[in-house]
PyMOL Python script that loads the backbone (N, CA, C, O; Angstrom):
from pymol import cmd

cmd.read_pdbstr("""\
ATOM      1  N   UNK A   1     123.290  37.385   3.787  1.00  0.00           N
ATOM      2  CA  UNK A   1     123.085  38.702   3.216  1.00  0.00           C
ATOM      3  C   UNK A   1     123.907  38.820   1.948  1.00  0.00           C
ATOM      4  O   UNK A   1     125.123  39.011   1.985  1.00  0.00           O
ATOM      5  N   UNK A   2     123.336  38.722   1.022  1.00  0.00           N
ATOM      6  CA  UNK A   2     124.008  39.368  -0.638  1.00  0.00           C
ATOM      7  C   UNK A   2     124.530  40.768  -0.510  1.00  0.00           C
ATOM      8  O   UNK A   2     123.878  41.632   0.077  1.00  0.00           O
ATOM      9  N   UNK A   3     125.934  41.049  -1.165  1.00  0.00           N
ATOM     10  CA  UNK A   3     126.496  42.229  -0.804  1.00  0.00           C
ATOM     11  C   UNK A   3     126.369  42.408  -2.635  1.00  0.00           C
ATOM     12  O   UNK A   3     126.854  41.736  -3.545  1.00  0.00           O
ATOM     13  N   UNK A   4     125.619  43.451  -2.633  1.00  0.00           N
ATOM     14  CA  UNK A   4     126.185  44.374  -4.324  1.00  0.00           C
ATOM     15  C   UNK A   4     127.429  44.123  -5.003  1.00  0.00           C
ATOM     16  O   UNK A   4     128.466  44.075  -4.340  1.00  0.00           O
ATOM     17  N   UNK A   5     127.445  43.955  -6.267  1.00  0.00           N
ATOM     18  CA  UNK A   5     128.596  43.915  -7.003  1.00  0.00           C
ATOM     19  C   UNK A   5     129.190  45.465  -6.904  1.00  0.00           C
ATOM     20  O   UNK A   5     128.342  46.334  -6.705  1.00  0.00           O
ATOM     21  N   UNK A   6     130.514  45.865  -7.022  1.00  0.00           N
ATOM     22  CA  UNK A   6     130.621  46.920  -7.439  1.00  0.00           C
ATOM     23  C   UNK A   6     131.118  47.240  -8.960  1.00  0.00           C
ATOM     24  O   UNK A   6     131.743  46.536  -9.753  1.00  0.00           O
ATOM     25  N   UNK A   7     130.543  48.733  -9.083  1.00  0.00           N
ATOM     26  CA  UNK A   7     130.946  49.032 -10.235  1.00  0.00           C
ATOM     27  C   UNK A   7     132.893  49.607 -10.485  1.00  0.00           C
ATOM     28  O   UNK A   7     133.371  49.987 -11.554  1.00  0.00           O
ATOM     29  N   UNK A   8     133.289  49.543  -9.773  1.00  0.00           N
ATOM     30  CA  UNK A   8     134.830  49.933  -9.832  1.00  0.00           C
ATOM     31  C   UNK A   8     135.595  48.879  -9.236  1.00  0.00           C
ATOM     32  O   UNK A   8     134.983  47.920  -8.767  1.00  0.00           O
ATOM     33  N   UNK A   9     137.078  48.925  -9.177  1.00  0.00           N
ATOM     34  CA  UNK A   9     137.381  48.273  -9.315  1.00  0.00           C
ATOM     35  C   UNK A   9     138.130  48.296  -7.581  1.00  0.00           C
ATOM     36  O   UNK A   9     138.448  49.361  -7.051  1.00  0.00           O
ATOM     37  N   UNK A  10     138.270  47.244  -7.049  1.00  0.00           N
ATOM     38  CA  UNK A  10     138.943  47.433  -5.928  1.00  0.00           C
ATOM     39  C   UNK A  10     139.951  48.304  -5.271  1.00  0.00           C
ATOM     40  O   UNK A  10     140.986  48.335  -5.937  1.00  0.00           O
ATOM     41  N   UNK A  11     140.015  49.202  -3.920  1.00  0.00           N
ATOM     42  CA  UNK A  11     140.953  49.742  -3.914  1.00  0.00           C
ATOM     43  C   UNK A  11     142.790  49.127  -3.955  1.00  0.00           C
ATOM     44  O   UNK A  11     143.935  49.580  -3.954  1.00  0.00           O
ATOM     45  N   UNK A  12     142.278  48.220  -3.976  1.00  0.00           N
ATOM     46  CA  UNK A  12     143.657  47.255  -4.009  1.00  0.00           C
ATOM     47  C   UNK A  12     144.144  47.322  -5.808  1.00  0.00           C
ATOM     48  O   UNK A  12     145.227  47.304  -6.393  1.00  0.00           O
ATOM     49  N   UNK A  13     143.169  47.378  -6.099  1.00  0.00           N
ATOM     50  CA  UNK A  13     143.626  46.581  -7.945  1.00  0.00           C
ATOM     51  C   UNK A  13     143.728  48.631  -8.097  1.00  0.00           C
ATOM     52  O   UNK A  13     144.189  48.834  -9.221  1.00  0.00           O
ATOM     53  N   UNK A  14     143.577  49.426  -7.686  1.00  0.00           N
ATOM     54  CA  UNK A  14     143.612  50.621  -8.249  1.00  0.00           C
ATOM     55  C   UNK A  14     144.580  51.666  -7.436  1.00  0.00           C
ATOM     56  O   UNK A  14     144.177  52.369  -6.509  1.00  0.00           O
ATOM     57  N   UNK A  15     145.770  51.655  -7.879  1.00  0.00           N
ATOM     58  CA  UNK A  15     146.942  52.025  -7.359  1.00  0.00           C
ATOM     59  C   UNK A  15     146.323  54.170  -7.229  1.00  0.00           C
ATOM     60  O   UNK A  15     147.026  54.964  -6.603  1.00  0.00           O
ATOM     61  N   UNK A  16     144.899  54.654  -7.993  1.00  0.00           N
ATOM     62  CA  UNK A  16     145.416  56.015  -7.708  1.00  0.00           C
ATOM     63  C   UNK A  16     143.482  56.160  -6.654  1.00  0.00           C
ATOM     64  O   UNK A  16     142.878  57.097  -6.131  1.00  0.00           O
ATOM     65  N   UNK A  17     143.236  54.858  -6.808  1.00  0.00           N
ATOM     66  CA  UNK A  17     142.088  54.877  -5.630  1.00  0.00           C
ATOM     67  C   UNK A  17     143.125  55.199  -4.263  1.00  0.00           C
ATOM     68  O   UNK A  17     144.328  55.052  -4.048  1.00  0.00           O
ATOM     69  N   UNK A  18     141.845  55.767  -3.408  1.00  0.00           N
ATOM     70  CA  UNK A  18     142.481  55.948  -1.919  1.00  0.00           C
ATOM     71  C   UNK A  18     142.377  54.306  -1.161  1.00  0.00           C
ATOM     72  O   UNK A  18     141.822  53.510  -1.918  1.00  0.00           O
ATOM     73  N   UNK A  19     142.765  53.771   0.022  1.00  0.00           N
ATOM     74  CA  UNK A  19     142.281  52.733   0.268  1.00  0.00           C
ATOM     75  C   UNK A  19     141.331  52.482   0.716  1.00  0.00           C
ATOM     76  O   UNK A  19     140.954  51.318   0.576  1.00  0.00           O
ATOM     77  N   UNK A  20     140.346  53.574   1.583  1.00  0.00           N
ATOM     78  CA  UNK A  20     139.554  53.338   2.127  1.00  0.00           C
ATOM     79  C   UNK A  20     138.001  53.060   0.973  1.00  0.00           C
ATOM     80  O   UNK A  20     137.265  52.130   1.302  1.00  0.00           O
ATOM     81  N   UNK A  21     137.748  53.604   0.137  1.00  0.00           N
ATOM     82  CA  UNK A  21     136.380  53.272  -0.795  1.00  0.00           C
ATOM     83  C   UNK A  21     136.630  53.232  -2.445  1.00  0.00           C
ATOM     84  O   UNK A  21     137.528  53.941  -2.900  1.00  0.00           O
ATOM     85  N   UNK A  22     136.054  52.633  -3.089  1.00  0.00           N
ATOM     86  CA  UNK A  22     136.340  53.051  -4.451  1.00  0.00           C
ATOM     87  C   UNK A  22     135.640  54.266  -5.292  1.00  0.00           C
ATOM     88  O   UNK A  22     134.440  54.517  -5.178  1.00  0.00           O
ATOM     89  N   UNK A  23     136.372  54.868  -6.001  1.00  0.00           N
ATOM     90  CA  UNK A  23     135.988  56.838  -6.697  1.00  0.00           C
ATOM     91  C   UNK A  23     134.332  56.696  -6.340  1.00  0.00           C
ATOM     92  O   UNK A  23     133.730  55.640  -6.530  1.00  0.00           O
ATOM     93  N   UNK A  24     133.936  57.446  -6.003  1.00  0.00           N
ATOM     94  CA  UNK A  24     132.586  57.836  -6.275  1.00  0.00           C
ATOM     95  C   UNK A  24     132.330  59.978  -5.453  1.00  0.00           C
ATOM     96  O   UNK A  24     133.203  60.640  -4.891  1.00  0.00           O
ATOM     97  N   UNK A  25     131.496  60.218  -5.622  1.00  0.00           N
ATOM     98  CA  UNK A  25     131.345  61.388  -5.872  1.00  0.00           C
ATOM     99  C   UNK A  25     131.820  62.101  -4.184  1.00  0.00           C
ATOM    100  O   UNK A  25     132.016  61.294  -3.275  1.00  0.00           O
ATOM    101  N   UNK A  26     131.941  63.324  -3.959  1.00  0.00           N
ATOM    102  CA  UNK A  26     132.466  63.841  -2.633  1.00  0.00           C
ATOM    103  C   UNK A  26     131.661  63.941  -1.516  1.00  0.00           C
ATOM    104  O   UNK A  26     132.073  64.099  -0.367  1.00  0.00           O
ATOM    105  N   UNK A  27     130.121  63.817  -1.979  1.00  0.00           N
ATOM    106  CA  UNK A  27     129.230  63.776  -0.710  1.00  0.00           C
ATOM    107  C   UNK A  27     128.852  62.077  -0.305  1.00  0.00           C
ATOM    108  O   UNK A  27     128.193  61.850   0.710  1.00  0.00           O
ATOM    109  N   UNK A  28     129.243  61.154  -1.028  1.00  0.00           N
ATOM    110  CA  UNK A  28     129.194  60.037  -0.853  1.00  0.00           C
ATOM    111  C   UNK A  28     130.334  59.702   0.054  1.00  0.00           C
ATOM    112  O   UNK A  28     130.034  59.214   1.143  1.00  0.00           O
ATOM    113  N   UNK A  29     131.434  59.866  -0.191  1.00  0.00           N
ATOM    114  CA  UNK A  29     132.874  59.686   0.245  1.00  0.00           C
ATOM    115  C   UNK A  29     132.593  60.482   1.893  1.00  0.00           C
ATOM    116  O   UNK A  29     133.134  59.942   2.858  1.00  0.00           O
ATOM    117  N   UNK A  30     131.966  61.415   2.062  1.00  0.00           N
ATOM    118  CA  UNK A  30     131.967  62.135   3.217  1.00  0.00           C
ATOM    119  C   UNK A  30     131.100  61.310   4.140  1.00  0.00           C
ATOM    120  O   UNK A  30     131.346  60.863   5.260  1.00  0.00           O
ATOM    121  N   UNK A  31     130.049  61.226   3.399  1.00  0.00           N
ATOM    122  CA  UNK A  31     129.058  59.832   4.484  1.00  0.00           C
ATOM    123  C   UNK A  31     129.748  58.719   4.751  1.00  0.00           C
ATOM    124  O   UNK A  31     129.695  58.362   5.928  1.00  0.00           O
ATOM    125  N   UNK A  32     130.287  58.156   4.126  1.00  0.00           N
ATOM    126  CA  UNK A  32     130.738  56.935   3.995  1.00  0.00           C
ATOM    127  C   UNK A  32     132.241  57.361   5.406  1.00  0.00           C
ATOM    128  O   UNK A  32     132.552  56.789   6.450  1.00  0.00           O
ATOM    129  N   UNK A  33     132.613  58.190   4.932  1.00  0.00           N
ATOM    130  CA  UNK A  33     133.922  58.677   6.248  1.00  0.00           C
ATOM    131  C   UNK A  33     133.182  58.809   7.308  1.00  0.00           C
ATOM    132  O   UNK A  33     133.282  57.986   8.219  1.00  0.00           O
ATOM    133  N   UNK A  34     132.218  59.975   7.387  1.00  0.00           N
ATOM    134  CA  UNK A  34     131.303  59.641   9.037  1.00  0.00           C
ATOM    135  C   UNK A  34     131.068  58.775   9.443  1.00  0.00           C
ATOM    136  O   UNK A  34     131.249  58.623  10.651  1.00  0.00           O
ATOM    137  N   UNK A  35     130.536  57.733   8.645  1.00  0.00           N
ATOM    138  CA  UNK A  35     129.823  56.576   9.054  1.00  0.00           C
ATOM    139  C   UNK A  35     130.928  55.642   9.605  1.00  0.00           C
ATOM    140  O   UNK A  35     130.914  55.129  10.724  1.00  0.00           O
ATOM    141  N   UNK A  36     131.875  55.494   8.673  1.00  0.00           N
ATOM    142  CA  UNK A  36     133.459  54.745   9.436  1.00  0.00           C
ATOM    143  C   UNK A  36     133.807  55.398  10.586  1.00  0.00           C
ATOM    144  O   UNK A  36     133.869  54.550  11.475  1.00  0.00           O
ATOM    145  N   UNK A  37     134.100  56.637  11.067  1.00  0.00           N
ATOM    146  CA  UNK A  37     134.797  57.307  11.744  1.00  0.00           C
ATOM    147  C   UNK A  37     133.693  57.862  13.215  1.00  0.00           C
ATOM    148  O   UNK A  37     133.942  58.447  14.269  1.00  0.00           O
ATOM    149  N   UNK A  38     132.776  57.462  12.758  1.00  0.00           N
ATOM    150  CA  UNK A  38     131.782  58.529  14.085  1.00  0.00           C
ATOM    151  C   UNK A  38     130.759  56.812  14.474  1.00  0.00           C
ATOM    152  O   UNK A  38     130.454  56.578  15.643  1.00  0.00           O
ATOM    153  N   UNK A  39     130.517  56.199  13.780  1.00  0.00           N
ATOM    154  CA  UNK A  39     128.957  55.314  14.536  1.00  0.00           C
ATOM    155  C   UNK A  39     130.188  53.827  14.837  1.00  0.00           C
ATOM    156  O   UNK A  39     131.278  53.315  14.581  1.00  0.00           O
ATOM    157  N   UNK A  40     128.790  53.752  15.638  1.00  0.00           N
ATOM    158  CA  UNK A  40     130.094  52.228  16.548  1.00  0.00           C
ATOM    159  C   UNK A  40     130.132  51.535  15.888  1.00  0.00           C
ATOM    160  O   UNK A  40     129.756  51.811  14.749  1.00  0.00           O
ATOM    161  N   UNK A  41     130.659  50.071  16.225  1.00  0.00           N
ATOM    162  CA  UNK A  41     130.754  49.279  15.140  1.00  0.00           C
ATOM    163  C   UNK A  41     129.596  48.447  15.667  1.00  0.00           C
ATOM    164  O   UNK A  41     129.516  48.101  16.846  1.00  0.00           O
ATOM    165  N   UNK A  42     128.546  48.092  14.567  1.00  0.00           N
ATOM    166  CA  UNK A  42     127.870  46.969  14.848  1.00  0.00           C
ATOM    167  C   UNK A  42     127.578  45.828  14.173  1.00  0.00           C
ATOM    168  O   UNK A  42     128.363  45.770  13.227  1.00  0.00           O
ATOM    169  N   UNK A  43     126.968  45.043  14.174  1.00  0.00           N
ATOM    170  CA  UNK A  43     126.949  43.958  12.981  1.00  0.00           C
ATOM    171  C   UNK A  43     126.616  43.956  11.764  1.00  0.00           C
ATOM    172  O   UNK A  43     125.434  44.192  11.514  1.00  0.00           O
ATOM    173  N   UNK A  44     127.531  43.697  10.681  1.00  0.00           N
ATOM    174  CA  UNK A  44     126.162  43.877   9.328  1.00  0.00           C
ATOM    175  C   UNK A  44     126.740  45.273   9.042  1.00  0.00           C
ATOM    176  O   UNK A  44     126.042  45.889   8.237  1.00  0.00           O
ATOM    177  N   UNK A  45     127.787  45.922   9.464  1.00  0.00           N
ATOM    178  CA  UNK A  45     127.891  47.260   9.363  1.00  0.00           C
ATOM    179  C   UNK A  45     128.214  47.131   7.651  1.00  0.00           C
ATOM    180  O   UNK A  45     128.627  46.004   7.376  1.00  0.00           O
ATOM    181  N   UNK A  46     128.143  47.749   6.852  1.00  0.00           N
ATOM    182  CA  UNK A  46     128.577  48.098   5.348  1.00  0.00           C
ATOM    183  C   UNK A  46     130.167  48.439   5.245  1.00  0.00           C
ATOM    184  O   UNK A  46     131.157  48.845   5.855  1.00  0.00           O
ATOM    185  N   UNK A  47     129.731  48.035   4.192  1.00  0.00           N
ATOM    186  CA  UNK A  47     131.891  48.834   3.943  1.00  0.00           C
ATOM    187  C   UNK A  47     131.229  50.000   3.443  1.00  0.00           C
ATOM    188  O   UNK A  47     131.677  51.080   3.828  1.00  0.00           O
ATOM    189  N   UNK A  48     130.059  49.997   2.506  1.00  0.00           N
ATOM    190  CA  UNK A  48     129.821  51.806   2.275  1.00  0.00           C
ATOM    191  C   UNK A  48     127.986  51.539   1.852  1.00  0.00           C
ATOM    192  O   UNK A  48     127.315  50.767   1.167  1.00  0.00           O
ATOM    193  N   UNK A  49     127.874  52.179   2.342  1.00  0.00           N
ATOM    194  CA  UNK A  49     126.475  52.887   2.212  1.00  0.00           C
ATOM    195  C   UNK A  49     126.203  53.146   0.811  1.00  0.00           C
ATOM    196  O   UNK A  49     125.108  52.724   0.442  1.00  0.00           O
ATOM    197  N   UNK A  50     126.905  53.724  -0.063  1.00  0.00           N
ATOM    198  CA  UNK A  50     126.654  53.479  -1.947  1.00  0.00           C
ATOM    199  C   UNK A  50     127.071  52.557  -2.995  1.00  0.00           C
ATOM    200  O   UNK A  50     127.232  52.834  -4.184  1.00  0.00           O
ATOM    201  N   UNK A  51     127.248  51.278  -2.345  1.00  0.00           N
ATOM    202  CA  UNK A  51     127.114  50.697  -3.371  1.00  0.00           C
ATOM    203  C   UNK A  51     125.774  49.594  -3.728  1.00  0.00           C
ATOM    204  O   UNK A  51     125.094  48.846  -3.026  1.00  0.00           O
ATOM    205  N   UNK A  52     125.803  49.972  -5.388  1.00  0.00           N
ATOM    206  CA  UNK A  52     124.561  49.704  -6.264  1.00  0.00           C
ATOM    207  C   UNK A  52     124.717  49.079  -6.996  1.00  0.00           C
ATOM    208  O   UNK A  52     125.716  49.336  -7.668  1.00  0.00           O
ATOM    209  N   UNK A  53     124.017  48.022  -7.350  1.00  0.00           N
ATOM    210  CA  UNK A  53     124.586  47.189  -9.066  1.00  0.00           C
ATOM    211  C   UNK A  53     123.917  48.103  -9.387  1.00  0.00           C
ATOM    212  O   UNK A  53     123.283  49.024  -8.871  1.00  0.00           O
ATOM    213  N   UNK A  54     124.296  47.472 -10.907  1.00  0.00           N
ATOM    214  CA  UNK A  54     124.249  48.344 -12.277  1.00  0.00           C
ATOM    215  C   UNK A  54     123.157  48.947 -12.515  1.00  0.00           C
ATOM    216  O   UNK A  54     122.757  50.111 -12.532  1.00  0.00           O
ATOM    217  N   UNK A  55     122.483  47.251 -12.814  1.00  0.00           N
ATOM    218  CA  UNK A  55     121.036  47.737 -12.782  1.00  0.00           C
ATOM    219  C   UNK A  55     120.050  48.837 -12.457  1.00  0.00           C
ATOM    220  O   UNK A  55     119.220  49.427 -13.148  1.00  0.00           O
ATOM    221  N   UNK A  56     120.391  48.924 -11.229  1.00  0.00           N
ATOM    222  CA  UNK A  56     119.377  49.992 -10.766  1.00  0.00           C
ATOM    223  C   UNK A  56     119.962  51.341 -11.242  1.00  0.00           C
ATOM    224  O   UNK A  56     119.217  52.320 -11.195  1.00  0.00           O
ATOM    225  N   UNK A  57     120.927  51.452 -11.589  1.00  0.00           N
ATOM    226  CA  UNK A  57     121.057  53.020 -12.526  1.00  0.00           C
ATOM    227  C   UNK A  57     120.479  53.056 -13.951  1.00  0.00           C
ATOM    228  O   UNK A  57     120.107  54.068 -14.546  1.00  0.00           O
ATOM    229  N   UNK A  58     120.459  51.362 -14.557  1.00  0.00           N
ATOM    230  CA  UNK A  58     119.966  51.509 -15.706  1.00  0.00           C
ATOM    231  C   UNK A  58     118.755  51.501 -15.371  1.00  0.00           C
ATOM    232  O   UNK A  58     118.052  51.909 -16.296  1.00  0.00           O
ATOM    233  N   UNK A  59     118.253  51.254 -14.574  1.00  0.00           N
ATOM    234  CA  UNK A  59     116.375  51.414 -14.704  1.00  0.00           C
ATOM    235  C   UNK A  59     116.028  52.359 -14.305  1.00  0.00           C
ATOM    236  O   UNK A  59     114.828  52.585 -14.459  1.00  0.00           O
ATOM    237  N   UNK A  60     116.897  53.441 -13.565  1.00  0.00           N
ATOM    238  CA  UNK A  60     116.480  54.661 -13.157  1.00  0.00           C
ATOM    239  C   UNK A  60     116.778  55.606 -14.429  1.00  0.00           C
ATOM    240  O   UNK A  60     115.906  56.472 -14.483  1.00  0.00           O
ATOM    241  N   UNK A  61     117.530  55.705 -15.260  1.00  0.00           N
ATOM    242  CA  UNK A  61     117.376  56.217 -16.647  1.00  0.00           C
ATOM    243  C   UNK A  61     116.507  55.928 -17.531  1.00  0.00           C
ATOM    244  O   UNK A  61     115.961  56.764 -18.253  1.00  0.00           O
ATOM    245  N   UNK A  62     116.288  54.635 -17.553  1.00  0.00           N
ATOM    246  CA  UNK A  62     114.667  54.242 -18.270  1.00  0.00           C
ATOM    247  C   UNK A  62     114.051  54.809 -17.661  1.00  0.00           C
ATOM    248  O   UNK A  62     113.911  55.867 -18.275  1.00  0.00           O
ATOM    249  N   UNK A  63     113.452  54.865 -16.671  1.00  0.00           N
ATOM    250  CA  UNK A  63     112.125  55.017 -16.073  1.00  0.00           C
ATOM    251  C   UNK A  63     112.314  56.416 -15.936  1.00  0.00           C
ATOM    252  O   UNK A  63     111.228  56.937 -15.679  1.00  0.00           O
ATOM    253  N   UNK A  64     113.338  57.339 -16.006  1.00  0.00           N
ATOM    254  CA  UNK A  64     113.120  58.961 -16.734  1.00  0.00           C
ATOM    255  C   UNK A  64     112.593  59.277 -17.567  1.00  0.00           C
ATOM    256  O   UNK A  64     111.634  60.048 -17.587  1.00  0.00           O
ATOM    257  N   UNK A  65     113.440  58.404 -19.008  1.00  0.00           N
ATOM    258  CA  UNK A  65     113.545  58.906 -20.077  1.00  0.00           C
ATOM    259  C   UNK A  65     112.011  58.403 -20.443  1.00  0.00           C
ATOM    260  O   UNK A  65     111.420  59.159 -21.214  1.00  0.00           O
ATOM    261  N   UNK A  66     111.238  57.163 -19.972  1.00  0.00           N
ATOM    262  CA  UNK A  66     109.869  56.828 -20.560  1.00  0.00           C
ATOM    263  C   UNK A  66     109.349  58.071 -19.324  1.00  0.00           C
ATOM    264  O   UNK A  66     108.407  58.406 -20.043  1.00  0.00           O
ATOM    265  N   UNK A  67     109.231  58.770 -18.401  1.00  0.00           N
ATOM    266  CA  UNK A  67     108.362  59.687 -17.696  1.00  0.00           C
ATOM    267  C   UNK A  67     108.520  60.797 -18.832  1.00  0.00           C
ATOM    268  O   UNK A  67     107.522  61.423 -19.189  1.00  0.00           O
ATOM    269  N   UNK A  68     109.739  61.039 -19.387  1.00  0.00           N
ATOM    270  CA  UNK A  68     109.973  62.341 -19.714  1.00  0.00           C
ATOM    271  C   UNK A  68     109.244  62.182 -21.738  1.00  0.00           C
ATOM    272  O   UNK A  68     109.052  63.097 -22.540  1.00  0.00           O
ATOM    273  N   UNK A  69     109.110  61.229 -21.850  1.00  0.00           N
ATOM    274  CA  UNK A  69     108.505  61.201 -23.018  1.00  0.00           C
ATOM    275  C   UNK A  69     107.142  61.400 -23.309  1.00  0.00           C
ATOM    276  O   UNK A  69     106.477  62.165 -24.007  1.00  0.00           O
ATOM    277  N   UNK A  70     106.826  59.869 -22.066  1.00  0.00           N
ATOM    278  CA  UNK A  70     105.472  60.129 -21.592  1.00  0.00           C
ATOM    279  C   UNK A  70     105.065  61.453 -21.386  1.00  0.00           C
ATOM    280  O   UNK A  70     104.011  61.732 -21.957  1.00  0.00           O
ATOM    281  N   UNK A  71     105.641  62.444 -20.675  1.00  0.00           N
ATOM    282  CA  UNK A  71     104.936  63.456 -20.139  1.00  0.00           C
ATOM    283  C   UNK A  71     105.143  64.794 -21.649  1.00  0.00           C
ATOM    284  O   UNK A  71     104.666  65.927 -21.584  1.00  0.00           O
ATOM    285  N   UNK A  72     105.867  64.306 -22.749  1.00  0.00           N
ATOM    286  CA  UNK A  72     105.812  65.419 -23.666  1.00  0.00           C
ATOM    287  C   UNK A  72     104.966  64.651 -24.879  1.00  0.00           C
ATOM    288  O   UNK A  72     104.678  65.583 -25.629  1.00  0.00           O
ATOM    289  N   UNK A  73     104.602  63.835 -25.266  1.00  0.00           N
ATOM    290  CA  UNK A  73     104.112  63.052 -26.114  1.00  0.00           C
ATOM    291  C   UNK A  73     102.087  63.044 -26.231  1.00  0.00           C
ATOM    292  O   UNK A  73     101.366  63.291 -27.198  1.00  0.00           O
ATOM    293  N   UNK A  74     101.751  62.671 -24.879  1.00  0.00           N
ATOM    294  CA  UNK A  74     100.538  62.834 -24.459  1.00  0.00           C
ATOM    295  C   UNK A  74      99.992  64.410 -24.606  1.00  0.00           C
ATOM    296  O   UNK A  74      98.811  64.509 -24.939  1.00  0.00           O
ATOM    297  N   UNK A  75     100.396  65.083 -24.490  1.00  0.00           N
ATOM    298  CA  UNK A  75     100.435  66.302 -23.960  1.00  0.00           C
ATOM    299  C   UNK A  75      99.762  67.074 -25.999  1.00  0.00           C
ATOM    300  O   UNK A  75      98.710  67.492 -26.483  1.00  0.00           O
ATOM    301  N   UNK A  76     101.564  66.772 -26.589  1.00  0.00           N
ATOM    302  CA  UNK A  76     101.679  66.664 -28.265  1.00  0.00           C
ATOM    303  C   UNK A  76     100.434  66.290 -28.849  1.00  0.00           C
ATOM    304  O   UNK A  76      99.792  66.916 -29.692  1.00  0.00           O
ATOM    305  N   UNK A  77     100.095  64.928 -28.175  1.00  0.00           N
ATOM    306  CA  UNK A  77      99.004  64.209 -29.151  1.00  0.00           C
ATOM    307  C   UNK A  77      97.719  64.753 -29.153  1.00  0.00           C
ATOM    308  O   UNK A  77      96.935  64.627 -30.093  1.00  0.00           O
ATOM    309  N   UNK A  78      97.390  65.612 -27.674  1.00  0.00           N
ATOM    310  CA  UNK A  78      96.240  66.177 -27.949  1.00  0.00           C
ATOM    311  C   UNK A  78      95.960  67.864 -28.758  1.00  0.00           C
ATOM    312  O   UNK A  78      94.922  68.361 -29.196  1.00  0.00           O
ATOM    313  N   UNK A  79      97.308  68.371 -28.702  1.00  0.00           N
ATOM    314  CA  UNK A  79      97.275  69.359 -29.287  1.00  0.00           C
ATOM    315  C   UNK A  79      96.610  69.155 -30.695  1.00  0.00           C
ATOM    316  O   UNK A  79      95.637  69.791 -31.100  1.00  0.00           O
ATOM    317  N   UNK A  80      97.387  68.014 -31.492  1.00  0.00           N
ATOM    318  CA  UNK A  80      97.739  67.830 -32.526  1.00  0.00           C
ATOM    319  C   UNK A  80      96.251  67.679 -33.020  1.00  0.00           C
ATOM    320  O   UNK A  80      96.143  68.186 -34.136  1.00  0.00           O
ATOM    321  N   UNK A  81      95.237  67.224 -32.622  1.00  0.00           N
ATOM    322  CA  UNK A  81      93.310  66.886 -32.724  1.00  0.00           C
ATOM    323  C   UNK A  81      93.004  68.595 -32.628  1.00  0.00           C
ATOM    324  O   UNK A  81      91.873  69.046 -32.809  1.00  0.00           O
ATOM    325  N   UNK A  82      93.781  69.159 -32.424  1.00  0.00           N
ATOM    326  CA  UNK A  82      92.954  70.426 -32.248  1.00  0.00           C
ATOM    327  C   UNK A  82      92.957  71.250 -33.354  1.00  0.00           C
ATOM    328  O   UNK A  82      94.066  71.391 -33.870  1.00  0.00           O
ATOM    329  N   UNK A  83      92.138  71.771 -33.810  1.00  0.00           N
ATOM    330  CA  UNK A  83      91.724  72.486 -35.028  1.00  0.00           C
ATOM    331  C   UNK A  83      92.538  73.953 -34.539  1.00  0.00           C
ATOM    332  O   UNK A  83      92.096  74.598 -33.589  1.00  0.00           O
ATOM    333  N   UNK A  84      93.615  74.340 -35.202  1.00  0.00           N
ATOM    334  CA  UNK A  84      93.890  75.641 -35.033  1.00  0.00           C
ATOM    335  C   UNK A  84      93.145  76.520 -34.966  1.00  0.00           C
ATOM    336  O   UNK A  84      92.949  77.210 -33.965  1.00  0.00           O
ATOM    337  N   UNK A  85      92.380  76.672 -36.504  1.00  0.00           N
ATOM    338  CA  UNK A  85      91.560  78.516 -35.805  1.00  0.00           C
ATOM    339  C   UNK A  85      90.646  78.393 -34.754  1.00  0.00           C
ATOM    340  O   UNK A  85      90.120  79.395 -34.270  1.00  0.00           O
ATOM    341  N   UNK A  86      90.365  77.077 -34.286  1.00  0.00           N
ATOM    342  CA  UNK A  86      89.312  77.144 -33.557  1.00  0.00           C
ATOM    343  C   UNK A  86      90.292  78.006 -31.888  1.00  0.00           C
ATOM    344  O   UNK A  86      89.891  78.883 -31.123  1.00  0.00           O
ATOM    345  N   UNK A  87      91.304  77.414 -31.908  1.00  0.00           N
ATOM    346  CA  UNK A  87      92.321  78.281 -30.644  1.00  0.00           C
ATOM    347  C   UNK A  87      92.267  79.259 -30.548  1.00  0.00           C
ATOM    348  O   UNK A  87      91.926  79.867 -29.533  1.00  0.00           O
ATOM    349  N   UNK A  88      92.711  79.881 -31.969  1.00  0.00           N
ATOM    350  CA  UNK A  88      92.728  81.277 -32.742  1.00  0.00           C
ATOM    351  C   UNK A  88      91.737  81.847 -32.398  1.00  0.00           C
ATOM    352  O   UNK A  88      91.484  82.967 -32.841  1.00  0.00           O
TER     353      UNK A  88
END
""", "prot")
cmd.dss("prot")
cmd.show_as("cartoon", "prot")
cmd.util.cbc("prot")
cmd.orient("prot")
């Protein structure tokens, strides 16, 4: 099983990280505590449930920013064929 790179830096190498996960946001940190603290231990268990290479954040910003273009551009281009007074 390939484990994700992380994007931060170990809690060891980061003296104002906590020890248990490296910074990430407060509803992440809370799953990640349930999940340590409440489900049994079984095999394969994760050290955390959010970690992501890079990648996939950069392709999830692409694949916005081309929806969000896409969806104002198409839209633009047909206006733009349209004869005003005829709207009018």
């Amino acid at each position: 099983m390939r484990v994700p790179k992380r994007r931060f830096p170990s809690p060891s190498a980061c003296a104002a990280c906590s020890s248990a996960a490296p910074p990430r946001g407060g509803g992440a940190l809370l799953v990640d505590w349930l999940a340590r603290t409440r489900l049994p231990a079984f095999p394969f268990k994760p050290e955390t449930f959010f970690a992501f290479p890079v990648w996939i954040g950069v392709g999830a910003l692409a694949a916005g920013l081309a929806a969000a273009l896409l969806g104002a551009l198409v839209p633009a281009r047909r206006a733009v064929r349209v004869d005003p007074s005829r709207i009018l």
